[in-house]
Z-matrix of the N, CA and C atoms (Angstrom, degrees):
N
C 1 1.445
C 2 1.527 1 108.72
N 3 1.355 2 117.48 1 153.94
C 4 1.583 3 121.04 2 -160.38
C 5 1.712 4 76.22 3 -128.18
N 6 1.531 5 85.85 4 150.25
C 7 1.590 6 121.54 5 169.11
C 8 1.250 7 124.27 6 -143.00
N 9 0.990 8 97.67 7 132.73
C 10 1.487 9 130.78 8 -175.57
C 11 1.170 10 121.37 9 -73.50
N 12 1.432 11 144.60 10 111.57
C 13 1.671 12 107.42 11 142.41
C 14 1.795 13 124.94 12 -102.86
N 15 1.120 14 92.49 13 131.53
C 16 1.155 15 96.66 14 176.46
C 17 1.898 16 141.17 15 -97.20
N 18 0.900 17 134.97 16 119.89
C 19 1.215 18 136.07 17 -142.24
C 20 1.710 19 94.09 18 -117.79
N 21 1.740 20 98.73 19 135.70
C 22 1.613 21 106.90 20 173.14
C 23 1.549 22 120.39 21 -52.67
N 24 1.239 23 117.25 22 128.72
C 25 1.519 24 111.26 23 169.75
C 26 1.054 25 126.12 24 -36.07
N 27 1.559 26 104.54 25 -64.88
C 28 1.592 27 132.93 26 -152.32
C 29 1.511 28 101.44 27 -82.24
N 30 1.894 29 118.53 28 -56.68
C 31 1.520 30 112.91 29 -178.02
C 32 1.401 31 112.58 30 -110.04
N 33 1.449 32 140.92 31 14.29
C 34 1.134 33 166.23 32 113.33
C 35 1.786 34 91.87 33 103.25
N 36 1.460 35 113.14 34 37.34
C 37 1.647 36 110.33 35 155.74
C 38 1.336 37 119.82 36 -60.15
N 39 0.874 38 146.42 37 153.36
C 40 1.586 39 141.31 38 161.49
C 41 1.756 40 117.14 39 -103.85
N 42 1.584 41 96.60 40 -8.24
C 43 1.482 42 89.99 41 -170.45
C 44 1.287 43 128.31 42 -102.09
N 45 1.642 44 93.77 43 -8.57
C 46 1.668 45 111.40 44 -175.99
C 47 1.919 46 101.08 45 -97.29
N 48 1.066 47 106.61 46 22.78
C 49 1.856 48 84.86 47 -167.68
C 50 1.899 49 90.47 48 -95.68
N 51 1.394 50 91.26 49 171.41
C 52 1.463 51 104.21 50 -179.67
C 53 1.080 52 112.97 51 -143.54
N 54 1.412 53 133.45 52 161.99
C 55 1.477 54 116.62 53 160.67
C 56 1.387 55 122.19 54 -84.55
N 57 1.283 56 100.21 55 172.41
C 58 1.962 57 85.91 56 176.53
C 59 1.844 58 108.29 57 -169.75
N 60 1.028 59 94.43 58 39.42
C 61 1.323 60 97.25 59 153.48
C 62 2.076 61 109.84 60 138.58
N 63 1.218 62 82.44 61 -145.67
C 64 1.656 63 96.29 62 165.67
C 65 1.695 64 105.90 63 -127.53
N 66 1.382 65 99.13 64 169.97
C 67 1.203 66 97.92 65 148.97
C 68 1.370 67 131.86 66 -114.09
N 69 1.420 68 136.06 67 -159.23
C 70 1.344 69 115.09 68 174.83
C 71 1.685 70 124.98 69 -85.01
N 72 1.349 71 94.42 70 2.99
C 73 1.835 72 103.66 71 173.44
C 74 1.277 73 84.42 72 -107.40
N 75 1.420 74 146.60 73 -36.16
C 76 1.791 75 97.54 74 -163.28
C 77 1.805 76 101.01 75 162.94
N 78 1.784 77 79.99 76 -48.90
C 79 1.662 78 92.48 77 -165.07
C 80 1.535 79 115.01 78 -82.08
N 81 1.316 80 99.87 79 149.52
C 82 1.533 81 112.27 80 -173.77
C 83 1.663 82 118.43 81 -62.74
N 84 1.124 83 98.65 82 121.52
C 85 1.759 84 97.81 83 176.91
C 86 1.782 85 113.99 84 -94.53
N 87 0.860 86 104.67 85 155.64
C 88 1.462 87 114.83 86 -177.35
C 89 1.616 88 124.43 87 -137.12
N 90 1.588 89 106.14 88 144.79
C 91 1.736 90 91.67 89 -179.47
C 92 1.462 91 106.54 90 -129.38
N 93 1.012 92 122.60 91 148.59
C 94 1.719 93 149.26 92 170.23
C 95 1.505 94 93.24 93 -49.77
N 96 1.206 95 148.98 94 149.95
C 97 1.304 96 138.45 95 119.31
C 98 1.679 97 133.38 96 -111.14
N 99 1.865 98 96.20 97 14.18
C 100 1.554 99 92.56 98 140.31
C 101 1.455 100 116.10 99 -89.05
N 102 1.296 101 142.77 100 -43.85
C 103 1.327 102 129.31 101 -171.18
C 104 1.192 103 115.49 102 -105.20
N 105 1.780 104 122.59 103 5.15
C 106 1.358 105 111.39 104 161.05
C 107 1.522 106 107.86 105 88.91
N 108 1.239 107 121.39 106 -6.41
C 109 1.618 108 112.11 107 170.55
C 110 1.506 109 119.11 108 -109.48
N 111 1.441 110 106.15 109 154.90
C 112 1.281 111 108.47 110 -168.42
C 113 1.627 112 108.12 111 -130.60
N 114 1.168 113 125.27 112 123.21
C 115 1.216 114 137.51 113 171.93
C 116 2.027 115 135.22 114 -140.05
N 117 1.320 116 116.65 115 -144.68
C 118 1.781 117 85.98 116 -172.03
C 119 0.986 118 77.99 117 -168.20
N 120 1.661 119 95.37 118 160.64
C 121 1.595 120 123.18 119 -151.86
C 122 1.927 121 110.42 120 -69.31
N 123 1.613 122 79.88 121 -45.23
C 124 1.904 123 94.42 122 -177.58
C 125 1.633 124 109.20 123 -134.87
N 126 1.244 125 105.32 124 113.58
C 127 1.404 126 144.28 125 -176.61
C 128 2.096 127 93.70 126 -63.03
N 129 1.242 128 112.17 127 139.37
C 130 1.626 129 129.74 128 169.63
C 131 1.876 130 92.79 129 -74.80
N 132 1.531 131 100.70 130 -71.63
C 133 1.619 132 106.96 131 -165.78
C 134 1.293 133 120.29 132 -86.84
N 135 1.134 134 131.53 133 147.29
C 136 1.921 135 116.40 134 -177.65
C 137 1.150 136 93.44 135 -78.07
N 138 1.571 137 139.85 136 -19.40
C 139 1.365 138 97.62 137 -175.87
C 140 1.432 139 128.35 138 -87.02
N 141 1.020 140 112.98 139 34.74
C 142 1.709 141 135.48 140 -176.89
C 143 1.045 142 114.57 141 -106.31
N 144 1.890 143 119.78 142 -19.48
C 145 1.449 144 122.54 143 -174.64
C 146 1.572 145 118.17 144 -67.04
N 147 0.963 146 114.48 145 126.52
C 148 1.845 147 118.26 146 174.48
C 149 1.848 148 92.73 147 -38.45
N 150 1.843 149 104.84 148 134.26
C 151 1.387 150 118.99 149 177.62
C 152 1.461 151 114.55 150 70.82
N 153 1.374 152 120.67 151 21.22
C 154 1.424 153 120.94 152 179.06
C 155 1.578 154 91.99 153 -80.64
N 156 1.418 155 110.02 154 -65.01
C 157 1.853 156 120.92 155 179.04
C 158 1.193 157 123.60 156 -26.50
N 159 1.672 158 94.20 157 -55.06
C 160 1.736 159 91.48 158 -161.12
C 161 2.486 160 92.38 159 -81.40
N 162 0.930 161 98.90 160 -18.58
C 163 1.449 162 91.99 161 169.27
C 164 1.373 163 110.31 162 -52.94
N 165 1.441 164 114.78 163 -53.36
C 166 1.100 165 127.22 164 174.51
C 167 1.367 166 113.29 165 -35.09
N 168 1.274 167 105.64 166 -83.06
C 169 1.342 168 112.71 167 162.56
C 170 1.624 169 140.99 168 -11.14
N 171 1.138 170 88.12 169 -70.60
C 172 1.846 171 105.37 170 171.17
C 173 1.749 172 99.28 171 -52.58
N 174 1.484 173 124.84 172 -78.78
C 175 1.092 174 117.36 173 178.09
C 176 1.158 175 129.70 174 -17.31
N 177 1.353 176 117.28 175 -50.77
C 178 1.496 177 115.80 176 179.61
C 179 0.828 178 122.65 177 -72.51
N 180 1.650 179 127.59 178 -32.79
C 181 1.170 180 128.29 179 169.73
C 182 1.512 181 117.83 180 -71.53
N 183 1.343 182 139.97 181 -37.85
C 184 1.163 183 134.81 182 141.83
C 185 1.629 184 121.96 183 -22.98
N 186 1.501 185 108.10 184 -21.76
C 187 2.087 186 100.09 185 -156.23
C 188 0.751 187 127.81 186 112.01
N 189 1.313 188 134.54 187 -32.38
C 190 1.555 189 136.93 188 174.13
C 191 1.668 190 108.76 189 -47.40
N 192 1.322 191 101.98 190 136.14
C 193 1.685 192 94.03 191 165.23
C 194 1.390 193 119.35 192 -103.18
N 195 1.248 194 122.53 193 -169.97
C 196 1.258 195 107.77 194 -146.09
C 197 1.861 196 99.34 195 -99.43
N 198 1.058 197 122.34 196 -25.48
C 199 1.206 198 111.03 197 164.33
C 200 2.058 199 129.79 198 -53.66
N 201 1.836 200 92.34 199 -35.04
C 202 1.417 201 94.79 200 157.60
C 203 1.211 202 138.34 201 -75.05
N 204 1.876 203 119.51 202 -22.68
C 205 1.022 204 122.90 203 166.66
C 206 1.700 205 104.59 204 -65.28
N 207 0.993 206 107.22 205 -40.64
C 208 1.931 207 92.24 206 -172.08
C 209 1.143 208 122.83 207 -89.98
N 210 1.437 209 109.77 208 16.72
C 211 1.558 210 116.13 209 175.43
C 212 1.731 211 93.06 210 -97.25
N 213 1.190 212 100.65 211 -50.64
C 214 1.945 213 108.05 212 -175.11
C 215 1.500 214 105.33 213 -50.19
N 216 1.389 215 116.45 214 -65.18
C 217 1.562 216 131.65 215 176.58
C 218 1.513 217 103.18 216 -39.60
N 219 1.427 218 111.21 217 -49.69
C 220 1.458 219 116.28 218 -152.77
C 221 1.890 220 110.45 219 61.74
N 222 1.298 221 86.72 220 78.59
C 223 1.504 222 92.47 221 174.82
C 224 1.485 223 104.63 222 -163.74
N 225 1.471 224 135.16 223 151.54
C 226 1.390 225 132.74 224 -167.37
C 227 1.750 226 91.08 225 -55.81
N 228 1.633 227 92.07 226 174.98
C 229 1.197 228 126.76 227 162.36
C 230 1.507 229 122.26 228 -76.83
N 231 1.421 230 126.63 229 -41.05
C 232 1.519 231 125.48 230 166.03
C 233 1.832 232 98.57 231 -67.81
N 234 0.729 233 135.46 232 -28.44
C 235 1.601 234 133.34 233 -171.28
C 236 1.608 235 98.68 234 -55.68
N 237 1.378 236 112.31 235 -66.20
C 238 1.508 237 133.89 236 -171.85
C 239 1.860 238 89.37 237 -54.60
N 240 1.335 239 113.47 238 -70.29
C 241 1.425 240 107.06 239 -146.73
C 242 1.941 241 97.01 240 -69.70
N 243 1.311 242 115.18 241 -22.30
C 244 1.624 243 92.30 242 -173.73
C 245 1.839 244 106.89 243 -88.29
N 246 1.535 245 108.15 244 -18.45
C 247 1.667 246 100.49 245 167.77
C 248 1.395 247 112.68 246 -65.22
N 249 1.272 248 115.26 247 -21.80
C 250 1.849 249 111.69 248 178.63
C 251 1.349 250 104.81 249 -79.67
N 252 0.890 251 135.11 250 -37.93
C 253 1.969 252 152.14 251 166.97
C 254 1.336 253 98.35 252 -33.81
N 255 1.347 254 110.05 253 -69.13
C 256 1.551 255 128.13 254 -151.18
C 257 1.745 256 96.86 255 -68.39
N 258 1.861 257 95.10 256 137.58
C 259 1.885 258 98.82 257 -162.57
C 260 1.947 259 97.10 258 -81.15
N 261 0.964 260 124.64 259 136.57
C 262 1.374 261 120.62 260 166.62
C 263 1.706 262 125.17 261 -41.07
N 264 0.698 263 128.53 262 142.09
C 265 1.309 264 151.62 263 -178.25
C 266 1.670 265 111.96 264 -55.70
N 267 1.630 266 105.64 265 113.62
C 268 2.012 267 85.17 266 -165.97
C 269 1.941 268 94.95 267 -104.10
N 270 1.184 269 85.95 268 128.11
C 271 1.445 270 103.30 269 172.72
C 272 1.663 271 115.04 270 -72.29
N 273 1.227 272 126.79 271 147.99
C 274 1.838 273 155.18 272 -177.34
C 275 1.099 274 99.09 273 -97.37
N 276 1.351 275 108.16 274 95.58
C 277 1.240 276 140.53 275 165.03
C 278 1.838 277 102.86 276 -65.78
């Protein structure tokens, strides 16, 4: 039997993760239980990959429009236009 360790994405503990289920393709999901998030090792769509967004991001602000960002990315066109939609995340000061 092979073992893994696996380390949090987001706060990169290795000791708090857990598993926690499937997903609906197959692959194993997992959760943090210091920061409470849960995500998986290998993504179906790229636009799910950690740093797809903030690519996103940058692009637009550079100029790119959004049909060029999702040709470069390789990711649809609604992908690009509803991450630009979506309000940023307010951080606790």
């Amino acid at each position: 039997m092979v073992t893994i360790t696996v380390s949090c994405r987001y706060c990169g503990n290795p000791d708090q993760v857990r598993r926690k289920g499937l997903a609906t393709n197959g692959h194993q999901r997992y959760k943090c239980e210091a920061c409470k998030r849960s995500f998986q090792l290998a993504y179906t769509h790229r636009a799910h990959e950690p740093g797809i967004k903030e690519e996103v991001i940058e692009m637009a602000l550079n100029g790119s429009g959004i049909r060029d960002t999702a040709r470069v990315l390789k990711i649809n066109m609604n992908t690009v236009m509803s991450t630009l939609k979506k309000k940023p995340r307010q951080s606790s000061l």
